[in-house]
C-alpha positions in Angstrom: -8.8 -13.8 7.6 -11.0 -16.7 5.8 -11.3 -13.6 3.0 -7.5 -13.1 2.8 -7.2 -17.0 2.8 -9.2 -17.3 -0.5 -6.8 -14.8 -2.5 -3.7 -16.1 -1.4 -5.4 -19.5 -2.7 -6.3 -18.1 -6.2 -3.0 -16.5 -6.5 -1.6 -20.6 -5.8 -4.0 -21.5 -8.2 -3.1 -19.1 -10.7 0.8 -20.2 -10.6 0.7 -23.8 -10.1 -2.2 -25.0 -12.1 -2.7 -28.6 -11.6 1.1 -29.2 -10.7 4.4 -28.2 -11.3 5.6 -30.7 -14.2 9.6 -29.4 -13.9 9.5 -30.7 -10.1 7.2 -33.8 -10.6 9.4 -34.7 -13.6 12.7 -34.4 -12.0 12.6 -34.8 -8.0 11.8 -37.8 -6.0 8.7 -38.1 -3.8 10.2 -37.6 -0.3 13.0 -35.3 -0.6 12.7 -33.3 2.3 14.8 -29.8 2.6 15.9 -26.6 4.6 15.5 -23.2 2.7 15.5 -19.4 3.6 14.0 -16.4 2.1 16.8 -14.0 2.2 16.9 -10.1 1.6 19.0 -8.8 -1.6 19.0 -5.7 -0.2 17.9 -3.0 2.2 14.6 -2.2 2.6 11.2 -2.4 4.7 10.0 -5.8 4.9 6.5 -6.8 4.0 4.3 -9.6 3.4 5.7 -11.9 6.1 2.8 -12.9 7.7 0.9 -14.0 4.1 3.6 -16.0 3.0 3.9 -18.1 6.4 0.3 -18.6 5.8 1.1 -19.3 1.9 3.8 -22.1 3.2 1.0 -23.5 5.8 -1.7 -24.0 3.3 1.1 -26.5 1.2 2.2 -28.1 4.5 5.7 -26.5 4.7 7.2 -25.6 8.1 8.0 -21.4 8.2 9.7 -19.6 11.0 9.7 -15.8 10.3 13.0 -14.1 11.7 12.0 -10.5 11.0 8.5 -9.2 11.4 6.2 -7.4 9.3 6.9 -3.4 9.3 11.1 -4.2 10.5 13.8 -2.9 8.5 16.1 -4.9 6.7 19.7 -5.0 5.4 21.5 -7.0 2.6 21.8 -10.9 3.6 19.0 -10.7 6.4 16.9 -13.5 6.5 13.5 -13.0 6.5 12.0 -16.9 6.5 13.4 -20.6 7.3 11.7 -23.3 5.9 11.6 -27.1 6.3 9.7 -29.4 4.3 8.8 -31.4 0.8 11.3 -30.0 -2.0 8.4 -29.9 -4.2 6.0 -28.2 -2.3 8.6 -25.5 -1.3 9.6 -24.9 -5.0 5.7 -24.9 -6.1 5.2 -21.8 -3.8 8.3 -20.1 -4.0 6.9 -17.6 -6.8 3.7 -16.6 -5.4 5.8 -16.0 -2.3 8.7 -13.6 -3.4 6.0 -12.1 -6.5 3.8 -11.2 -2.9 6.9 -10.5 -0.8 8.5 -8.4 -3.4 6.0 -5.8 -4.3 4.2 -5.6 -1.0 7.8 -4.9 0.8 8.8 -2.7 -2.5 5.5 -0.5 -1.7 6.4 -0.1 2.4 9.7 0.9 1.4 8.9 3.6 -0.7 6.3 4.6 1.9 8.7 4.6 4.5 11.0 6.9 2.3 8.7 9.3 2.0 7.6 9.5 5.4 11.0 10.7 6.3 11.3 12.9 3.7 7.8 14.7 4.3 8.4 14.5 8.4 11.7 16.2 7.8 9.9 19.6 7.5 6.2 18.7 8.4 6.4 16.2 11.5 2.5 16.1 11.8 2.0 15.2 7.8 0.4 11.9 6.8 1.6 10.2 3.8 -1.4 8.3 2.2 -1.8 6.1 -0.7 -4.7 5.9 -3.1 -7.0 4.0 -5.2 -4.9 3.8 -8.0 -3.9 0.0 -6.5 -4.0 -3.4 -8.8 -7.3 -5.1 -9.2 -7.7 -8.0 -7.0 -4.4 -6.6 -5.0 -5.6 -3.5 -3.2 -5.9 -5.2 0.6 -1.8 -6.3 0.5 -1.2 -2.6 -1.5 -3.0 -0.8 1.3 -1.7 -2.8 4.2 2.0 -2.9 2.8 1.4 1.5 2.9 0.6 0.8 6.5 3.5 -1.6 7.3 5.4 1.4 5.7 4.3 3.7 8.3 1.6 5.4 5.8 -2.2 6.3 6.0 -4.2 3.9 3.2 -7.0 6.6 2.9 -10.0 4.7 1.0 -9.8 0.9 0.7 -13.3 1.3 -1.1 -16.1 3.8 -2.5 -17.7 2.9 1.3 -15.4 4.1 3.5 -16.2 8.2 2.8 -17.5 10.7 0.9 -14.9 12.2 -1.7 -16.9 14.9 -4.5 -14.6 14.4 -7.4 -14.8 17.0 -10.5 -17.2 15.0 -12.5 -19.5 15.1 -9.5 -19.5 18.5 -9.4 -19.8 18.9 -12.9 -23.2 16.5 -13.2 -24.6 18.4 -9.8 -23.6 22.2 -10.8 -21.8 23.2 -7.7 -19.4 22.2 -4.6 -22.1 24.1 -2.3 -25.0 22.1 -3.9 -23.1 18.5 -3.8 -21.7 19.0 -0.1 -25.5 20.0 0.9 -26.7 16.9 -0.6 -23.7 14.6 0.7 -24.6 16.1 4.2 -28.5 15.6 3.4 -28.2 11.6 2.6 -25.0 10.4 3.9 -24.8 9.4 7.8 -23.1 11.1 10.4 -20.3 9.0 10.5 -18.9 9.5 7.1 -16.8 12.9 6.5 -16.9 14.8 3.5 -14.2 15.6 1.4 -14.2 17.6 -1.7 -12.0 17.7 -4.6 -11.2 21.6 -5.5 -8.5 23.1 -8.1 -8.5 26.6 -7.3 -8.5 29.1 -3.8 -12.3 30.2 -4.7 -13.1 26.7 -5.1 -11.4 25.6 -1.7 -13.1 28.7 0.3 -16.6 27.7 -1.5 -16.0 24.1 -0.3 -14.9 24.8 3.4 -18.3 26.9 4.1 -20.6 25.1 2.3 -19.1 22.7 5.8 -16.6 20.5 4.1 -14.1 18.2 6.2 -11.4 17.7 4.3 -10.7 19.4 1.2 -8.1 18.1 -1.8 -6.2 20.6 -3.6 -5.6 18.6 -6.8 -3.0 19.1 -9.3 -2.0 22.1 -7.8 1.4 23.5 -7.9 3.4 24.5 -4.5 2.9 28.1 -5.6 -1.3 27.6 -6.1 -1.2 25.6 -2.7 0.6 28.0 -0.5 -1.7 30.3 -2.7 -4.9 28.8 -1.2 -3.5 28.1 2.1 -2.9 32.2 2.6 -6.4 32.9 1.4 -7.7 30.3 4.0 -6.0 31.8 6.6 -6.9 35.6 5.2 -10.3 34.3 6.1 -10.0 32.3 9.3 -11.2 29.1 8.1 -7.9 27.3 7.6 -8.3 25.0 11.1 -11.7 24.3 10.0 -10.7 21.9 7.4 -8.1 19.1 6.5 -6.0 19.8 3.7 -4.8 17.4 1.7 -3.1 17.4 -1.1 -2.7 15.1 -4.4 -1.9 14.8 -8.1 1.9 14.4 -9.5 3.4 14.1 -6.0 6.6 11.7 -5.5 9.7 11.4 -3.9 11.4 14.3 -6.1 8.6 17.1 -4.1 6.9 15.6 -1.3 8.7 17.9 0.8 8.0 21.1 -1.0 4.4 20.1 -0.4 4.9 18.7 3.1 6.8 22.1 4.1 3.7 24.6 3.2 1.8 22.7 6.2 -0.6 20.8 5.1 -2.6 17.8 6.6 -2.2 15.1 4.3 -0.1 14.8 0.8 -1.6 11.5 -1.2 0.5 9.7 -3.8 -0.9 7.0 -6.3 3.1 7.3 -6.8 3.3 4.7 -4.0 1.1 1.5 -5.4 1.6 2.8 -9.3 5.5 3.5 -9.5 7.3 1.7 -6.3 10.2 -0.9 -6.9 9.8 -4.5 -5.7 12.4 -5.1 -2.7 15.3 -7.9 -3.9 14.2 -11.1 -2.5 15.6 -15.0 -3.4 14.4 -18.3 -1.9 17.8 -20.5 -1.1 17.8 -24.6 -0.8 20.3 -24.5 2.2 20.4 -28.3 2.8 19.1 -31.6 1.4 18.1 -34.0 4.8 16.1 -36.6 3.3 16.4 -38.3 -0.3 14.2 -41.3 -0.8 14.7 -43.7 -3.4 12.2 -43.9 -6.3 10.0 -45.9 -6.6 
């Protein structure tokens, strides 16, 4: 948490400088107030938990009313604050900005979830590396809020033989025998493949998970007949990736396939319609 403490701190940082100069030039020191965070429209929320924390760190007073994950509706109030007008209005950005996107990508995960589990109830929805710099831990966790798998946070978490490996190395047989070779037991091997001789090549040179990439439905169901033609299709994870959004999911979801993974999700979701109210003024003190 001390990790996630220190970005929510820079993004403070980056917003309010060395003060807010509108509030210091205008409001009194003292002026205490009630506000709310309230939903503009329907959607899954997200972020709740880093904003309370965001409030804490400037000495505001937050009582979440929804939780992490929940749906919401139009006029649903996620937040009630209490505390120093100035301090609430400093923040208010990096909360909603946080708020906004993280509950915009949950949504959109959430969406397609029910679209893929409509004719594949087994299907994981995952997201991928294609995240913002600096912003892939709230990305990844607002997928999972969303009811979707993050796959990789980082390069550690598994082996995944891209083209360009393949292309330095020679072959998928050769890469997967060194991956097996030098990496531990713990980490699976997944291998990038564009074509059904590729994905046969991959699953018994001992694969775990193979990506069809790019492919269209036709080239998938393609390769997941020839898998099946030779008995190897429950050997392997299939997953799926490249151009995939809310317009086909299903298509992919409904040949059977293990996972589908979308950069769609981080790179092209809509922010969830968020405002931060002033609901009362309760104590004004004079200036000084």
């Amino acid at each position: 948490m001390n990790a996630i403490r220190g970005f929510l701190a820079a993004f403070l940082f980056e917003d309010i400088g060395f003060g807010d100069v509108t509030s210091e030039a205008i409001i009194p020191e003292g002026v205490t107030v009630e506000a709310r965070i309230v939903c503009k429209e329907e959607g899954v929320i997200a972020g709740v938990s880093e904003a309370l924390e965001l409030f804490r760190m400037v000495g505001v007073e937050a009582t979440a009313r929804v939780r992490d994950g929940e749906r919401v509706k139009k006029g649903n109030v996620v937040i009630e604050l209490k505390g120093d007008a100035k301090a609430i209005l400093g923040v208010e950005r990096t909360v909603l900005n946080l708020m906004m996107l993280m509950s915009g990508i949950a949504t959109e995960t959430a969406r397609l979830m029910e679209k893929a589990r409509r004719v594949n109830e087994k299907v994981r929805v995952a997201g991928t590396r294609k995240t913002t710099p600096g912003f892939r831990y709230f990305e990844k966790r607002a997928i999972e809020l969303g009811g979707g798998d993050p796959h990789r946070f980082r390069l550690d978490d598994m082996i995944l033989i891209k083209d360009n490996h393949i292309k330095i190395v020679g072959s998928i047989a050769e890469v997967v025998r060194r991956a097996k070779e030098k990496a531990s037991f713990s980490k699976k091997v997944e291998v990038e493949v564009s074509t059904p001789n590729e994905a046969l090549e991959a699953v018994f040179s001992g694969a775990d998970i193979i990506m069809l990439d790019n492919m269209s439905v036709e080239n998938v169901e393609k390769t997941i007949r020839v898998l099946e033609e030779h008995r190897v299709r429950d050997k392997v994870i299939i997953e799926v990736s490249g151009g995939i959004n809310s317009e086909n999911i299903e298509d992919y979801a409904a040949l059977g396939v293990d996972v589908i993974s979308t950069g769609y999700i981080t790179h092209s979701s809509k922010a969830l319609d968020l405002s931060l109210d002033i609901v009362k003024i309760i104590n004004v003190k004079a200036n000084n």
